[in-house]
C-alpha positions as CSV (number, residue, x, y, z in Angstrom):
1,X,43.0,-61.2,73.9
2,X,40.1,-59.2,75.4
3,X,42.2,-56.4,76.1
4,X,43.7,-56.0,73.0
5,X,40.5,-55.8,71.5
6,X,39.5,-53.0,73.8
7,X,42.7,-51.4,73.2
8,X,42.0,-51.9,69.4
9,X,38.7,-50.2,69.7
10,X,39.7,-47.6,72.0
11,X,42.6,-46.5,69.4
12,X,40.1,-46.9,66.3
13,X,37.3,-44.7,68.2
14,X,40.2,-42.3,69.1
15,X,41.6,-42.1,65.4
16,X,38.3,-41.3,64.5
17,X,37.6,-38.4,66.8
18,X,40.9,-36.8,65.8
19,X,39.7,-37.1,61.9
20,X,36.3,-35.9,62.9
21,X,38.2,-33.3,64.9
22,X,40.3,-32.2,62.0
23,X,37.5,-31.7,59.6
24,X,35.4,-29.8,61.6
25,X,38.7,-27.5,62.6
26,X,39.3,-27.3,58.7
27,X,35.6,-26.4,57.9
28,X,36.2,-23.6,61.2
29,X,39.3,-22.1,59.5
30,X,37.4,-22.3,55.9
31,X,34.9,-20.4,56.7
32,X,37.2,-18.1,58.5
33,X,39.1,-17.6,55.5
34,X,35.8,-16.9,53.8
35,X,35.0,-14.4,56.1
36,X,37.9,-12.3,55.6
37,X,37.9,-12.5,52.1
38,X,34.2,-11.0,51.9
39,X,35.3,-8.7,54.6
40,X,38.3,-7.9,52.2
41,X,35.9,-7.4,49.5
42,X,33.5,-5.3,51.1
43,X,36.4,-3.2,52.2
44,X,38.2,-3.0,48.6
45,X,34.5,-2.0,47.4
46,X,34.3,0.8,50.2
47,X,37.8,2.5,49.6
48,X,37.0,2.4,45.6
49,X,34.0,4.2,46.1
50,X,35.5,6.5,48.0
51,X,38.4,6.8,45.8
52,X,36.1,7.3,43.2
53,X,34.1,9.9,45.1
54,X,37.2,12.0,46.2
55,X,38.0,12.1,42.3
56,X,34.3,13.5,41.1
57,X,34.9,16.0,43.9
58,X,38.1,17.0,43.1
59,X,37.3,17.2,39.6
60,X,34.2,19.1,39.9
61,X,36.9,21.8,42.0
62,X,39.2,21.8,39.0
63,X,36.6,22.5,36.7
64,X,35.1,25.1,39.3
65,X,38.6,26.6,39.7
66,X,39.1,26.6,35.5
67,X,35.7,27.9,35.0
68,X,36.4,31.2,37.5
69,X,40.3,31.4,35.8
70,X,38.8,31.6,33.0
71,X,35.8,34.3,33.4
72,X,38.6,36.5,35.0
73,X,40.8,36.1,32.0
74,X,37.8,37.0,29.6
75,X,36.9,39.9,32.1
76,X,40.6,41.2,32.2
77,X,40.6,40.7,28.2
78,X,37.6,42.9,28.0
79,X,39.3,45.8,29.9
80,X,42.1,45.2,27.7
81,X,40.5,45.9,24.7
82,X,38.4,48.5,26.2
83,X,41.2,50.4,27.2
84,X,42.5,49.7,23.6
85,X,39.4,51.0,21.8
86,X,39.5,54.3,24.0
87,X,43.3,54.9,23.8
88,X,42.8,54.8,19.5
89,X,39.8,56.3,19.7
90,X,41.6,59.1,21.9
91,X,44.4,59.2,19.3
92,X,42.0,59.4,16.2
93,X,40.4,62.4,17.7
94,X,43.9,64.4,18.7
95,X,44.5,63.4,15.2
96,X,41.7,64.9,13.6
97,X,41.7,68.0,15.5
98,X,45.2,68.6,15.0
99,X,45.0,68.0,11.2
100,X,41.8,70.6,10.8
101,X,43.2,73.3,12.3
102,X,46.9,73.0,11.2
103,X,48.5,75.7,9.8
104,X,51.1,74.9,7.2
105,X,54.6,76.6,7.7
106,X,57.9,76.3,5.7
107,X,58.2,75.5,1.9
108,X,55.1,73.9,1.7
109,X,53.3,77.6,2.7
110,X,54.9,79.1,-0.4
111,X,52.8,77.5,-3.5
């Protein structure tokens, strides 16, 4: 009867480590788990940031590269309507001296 009782207490004190056992394994892999996830976190946080960076960046090159388009558009306008200007104001002098100094010829002469 004796042994039976030791065998009794042997299998209850053994039962009792394995449950002990398990929770502190369960309590090893949950904060494991927590781990990561911060880890993950941290991580996701990181690569937005950058993400977000590399966007400001390459928005602040688009507008650069607009901003430059642009002031050579305006600049090549200008000569545009430079040349323009000169080209009438060329023909609006030819015009005038042509006009003074033109002799009339023909049937128009004759009045």
């Amino acid at each position: 009867m004796e042994i039976s009782l030791v065998k009794a207490r042997c299998e209850a004190q053994k039962a009792k480590l394995e449950a002990e056992l398990k929770v502190a394994l369960e309590q090893q892999v949950t904060e494991r788990l927590a781990r990561v996830h911060e880890d993950s976190l941290r991580q996701t946080g990181a690569m937005r940031e950058q993400h977000r960076k590399q966007l400001l960046d390459l928005s602040g090159h688009h507008e650069r590269e607009l901003g430059s388009q642009l002031a050579q558009f305006r600049a090549e306008l200008a000569e545009r309507e430079e040349r323009q200007r000169r080209l009438v104001e060329d023909y609006e002098l030819r015009y005038r001296a042509g006009t003074g100094g033109l002799v009339i010829q023909g049937p128009l002469a004759r009045r």
